[in-house]
C-alpha positions as CSV (number, residue, x, y, z in Angstrom):
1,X,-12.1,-2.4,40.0
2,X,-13.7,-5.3,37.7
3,X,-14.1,-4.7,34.1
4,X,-17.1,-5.8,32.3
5,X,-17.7,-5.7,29.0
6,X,-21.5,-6.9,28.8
7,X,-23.3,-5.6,26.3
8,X,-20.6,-4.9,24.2
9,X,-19.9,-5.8,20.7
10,X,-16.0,-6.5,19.5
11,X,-14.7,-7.2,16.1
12,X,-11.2,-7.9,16.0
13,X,-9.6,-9.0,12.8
14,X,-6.8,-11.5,12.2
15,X,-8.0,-13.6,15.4
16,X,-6.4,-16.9,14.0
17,X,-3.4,-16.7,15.9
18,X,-1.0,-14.0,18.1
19,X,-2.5,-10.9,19.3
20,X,-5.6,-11.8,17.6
21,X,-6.8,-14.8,19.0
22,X,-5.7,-13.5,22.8
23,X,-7.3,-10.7,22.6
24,X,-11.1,-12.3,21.5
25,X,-10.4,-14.8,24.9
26,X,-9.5,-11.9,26.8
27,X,-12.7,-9.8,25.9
28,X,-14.8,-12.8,26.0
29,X,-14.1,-13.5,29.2
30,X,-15.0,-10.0,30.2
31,X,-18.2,-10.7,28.9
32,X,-18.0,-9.3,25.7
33,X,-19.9,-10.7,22.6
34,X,-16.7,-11.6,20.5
35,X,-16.6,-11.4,16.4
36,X,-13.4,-12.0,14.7
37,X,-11.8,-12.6,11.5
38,X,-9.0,-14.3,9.7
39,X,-8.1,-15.0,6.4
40,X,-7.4,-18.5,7.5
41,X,-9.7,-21.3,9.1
42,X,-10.3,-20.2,12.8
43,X,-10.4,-22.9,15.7
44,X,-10.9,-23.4,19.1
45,X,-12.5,-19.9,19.9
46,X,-16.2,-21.2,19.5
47,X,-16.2,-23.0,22.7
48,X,-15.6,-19.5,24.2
49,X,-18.7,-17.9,22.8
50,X,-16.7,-16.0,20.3
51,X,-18.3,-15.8,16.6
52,X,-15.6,-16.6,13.7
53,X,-15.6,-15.5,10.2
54,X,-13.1,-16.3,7.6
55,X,-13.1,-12.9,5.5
56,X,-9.9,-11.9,2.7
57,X,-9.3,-8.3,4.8
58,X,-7.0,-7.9,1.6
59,X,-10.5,-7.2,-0.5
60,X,-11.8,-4.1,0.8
61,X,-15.3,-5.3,-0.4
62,X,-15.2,-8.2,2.1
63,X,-13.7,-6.2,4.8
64,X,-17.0,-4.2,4.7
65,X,-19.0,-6.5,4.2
66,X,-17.9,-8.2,7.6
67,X,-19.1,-5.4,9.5
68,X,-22.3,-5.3,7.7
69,X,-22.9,-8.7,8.2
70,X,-21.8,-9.0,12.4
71,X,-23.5,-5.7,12.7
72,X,-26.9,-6.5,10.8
73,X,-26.5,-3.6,8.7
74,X,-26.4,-1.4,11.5
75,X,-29.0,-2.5,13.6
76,X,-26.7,-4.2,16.2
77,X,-23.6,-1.4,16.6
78,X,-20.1,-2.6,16.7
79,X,-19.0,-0.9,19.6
80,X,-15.3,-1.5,19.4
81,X,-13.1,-2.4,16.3
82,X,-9.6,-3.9,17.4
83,X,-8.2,-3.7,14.1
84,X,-5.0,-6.4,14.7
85,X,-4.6,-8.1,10.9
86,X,-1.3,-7.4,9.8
87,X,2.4,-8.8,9.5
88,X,4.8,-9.4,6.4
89,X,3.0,-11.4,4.6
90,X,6.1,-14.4,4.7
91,X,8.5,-11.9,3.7
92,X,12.2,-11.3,4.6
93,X,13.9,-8.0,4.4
94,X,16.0,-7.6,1.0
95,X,17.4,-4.7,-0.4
96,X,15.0,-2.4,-1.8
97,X,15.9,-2.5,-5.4
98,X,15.0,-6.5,-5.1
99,X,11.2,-5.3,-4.1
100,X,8.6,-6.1,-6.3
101,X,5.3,-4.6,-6.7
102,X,3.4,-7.1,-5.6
103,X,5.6,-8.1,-2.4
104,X,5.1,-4.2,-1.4
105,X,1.3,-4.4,-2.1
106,X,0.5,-7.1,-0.2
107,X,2.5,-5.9,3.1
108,X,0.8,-2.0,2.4
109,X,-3.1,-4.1,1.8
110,X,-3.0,-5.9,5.0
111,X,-1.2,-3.5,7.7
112,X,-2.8,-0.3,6.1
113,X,-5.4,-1.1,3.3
114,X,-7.3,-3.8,5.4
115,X,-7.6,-0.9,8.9
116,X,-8.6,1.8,6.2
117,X,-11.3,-0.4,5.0
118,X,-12.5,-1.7,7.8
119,X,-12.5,2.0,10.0
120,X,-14.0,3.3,6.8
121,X,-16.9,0.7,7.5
122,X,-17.9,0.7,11.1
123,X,-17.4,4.8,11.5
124,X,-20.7,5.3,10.0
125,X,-22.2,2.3,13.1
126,X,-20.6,4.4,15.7
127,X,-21.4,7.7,14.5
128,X,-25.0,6.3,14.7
129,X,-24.6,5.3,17.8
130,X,-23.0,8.9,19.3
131,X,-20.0,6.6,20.7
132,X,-17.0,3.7,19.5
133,X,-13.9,2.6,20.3
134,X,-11.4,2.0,17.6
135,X,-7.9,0.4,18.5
136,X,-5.1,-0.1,15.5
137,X,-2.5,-2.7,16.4
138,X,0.8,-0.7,14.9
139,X,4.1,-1.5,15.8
140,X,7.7,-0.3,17.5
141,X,8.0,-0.1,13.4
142,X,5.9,2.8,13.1
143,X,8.5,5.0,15.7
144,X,11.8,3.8,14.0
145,X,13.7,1.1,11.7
146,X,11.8,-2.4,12.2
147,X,13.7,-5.6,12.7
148,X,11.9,-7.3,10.2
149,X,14.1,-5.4,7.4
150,X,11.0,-5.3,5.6
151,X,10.0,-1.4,4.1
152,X,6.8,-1.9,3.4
153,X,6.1,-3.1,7.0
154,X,7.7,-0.2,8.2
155,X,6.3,2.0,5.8
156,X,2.8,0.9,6.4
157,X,3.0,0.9,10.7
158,X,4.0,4.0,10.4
159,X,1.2,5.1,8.0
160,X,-1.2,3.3,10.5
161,X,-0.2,5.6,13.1
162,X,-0.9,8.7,11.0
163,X,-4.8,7.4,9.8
164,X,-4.8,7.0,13.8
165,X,-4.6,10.4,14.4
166,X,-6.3,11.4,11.8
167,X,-9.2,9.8,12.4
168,X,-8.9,10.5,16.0
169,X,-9.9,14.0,15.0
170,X,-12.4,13.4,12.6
171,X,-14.2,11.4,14.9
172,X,-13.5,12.8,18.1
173,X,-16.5,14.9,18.0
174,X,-19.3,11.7,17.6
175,X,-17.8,10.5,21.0
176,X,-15.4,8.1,19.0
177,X,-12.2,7.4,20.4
178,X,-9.2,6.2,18.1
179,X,-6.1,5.0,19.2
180,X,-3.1,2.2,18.3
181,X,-0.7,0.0,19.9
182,X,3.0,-0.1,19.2
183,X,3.9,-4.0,20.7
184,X,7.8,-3.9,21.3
185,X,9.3,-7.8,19.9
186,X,6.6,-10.5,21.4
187,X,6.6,-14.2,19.9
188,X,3.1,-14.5,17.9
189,X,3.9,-17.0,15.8
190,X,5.9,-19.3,13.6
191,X,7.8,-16.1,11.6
192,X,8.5,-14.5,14.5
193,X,10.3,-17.0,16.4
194,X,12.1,-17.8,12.9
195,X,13.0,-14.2,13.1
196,X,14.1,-14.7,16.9
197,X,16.4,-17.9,16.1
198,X,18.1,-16.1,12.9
199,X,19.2,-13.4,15.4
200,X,21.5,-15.8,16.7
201,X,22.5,-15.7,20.5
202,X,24.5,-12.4,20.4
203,X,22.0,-10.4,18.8
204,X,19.5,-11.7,20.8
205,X,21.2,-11.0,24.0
206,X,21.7,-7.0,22.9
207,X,17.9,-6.5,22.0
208,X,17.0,-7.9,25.4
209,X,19.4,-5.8,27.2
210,X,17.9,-2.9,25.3
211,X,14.7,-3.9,26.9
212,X,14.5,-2.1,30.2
213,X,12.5,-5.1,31.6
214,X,15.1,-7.2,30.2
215,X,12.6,-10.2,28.9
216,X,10.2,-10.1,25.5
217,X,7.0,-9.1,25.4
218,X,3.7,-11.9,25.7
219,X,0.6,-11.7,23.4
220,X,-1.2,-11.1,27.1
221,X,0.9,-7.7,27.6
222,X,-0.5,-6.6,24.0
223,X,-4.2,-7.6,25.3
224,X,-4.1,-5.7,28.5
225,X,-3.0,-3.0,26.7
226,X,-6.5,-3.5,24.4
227,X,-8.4,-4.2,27.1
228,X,-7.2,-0.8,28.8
229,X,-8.0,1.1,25.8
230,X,-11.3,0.0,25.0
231,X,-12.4,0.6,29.0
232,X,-13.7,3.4,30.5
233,X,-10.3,3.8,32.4
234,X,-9.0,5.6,29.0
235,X,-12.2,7.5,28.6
236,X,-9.8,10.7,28.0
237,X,-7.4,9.1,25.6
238,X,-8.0,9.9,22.2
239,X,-5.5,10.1,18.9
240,X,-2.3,7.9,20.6
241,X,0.1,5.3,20.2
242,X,0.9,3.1,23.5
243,X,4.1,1.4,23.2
244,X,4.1,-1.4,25.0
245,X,7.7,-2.9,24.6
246,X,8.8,-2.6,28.2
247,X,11.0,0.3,27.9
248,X,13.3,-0.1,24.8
């Protein structure tokens, strides 16, 4: 079977890099008509056909705005929101007491603050529309302890998983499916292969042998997953969290 996304329209936010930026290649390829976002310059994606914005997800304003704009104020629906922005924000785990309020605010805006907001926006588009496809990139953080050391990442995944299923009943009845991804370890970019080296080589040798498929994750096994989820081949899957780790 060949997937086709024609017709389709696809914001993804935080497309700069990672997850991101492979799945907007992924789904333009499939035909898709691509929109994504980034708090930083985007590059290299217009060539594809894919339409960048550079949009502050951290402002709630903006993040609604976004979807206004790609969407033309609801006259052109936004049929699936991958909502991918997320990460530490440069931090490293410390002990809690060392946490200030603005390093846990900034973690909490952009894994949980930025999906609220931008959910919040394109609900009323696919309600419209009798039909939508929202897909929140979590983490293995939001099922246990995360390796980043980092409780306000943790904190917020897991938070993400809960407005998943939340909203996966609220919406449910407009024909609107909701659903996350929890990636297992998977090099995105510069902090997480600083993360990888700090390890050192024993520590990196027991987390891949608690990998069942004994190798780390790619940002393509993360995209296939998206790609899955947005298809028709989930039509039935509503309200859950995929890991896709390979079997820690």
């Amino acid at each position: 079977m060949t997937l086709s996304f024609s017709g389709k329209r696809i914001a993804i936010s935080g497309g700069a890099i990672g997850f991101g930026r492979e799945m907007a290649l992924h789904f333009a390829s499939l035909g898709a008509e691509v929109h994504v976002c980034d708090i930083r310059a985007l590059a290299g994606l217009e060539q594809e056909g894919i339409i960048n914005w550079q949009v502050d997800l951290c402002d709630r304003e903006a993040a609604a705005s976004w979807i206004a704009e790609l969407s033309q104020n609801g006259s052109r629906p936004v049929h699936i929101l991958v909502n991918n922005a997320g990460g530490v924000a440069g931090q490293q785990g410390k002990a809690i007491e060392e946490v200030s309020d603005a390093d846990w605010d900034s973690v909490v805006d952009i894994n949980l603050g930025a999906t609220f907001a931008l959910c919040r926006a394109a609900a009323p588009l696919m309600k419209q529309a009798g039909q939508g496809n929202i897909i929140n990139i979590s983490s293995g953080a939001a099922l246990k302890a995360s390796l980043t050391g980092v409780q306000a990442y943790c904190a917020s995944k897991h938070a993400v998983l809960g407005l998943t299923r939340q909203l996966a009943h609220e919406l449910g009845p407009f024909g609107i499916r909701v659903n996350a991804i929890a990636p297992g370890f998977v090099f995105t970019n510069e902090a997480t292969k600083k993360q990888w080296d700090n390890f050192g080589e024993e520590r990196q040798q027991q987390l891949l042998n608690s990998i069942a498929l004994r190798r780390l994750g790619t940002a393509r096994d993360i995209s296939n997953a998206a790609v899955w989820l947005a298809s028709d081949l989930s039509s039935f899957i509503n309200g859950q969290i995929i890991s896709v780790d390979g079997g820690s």
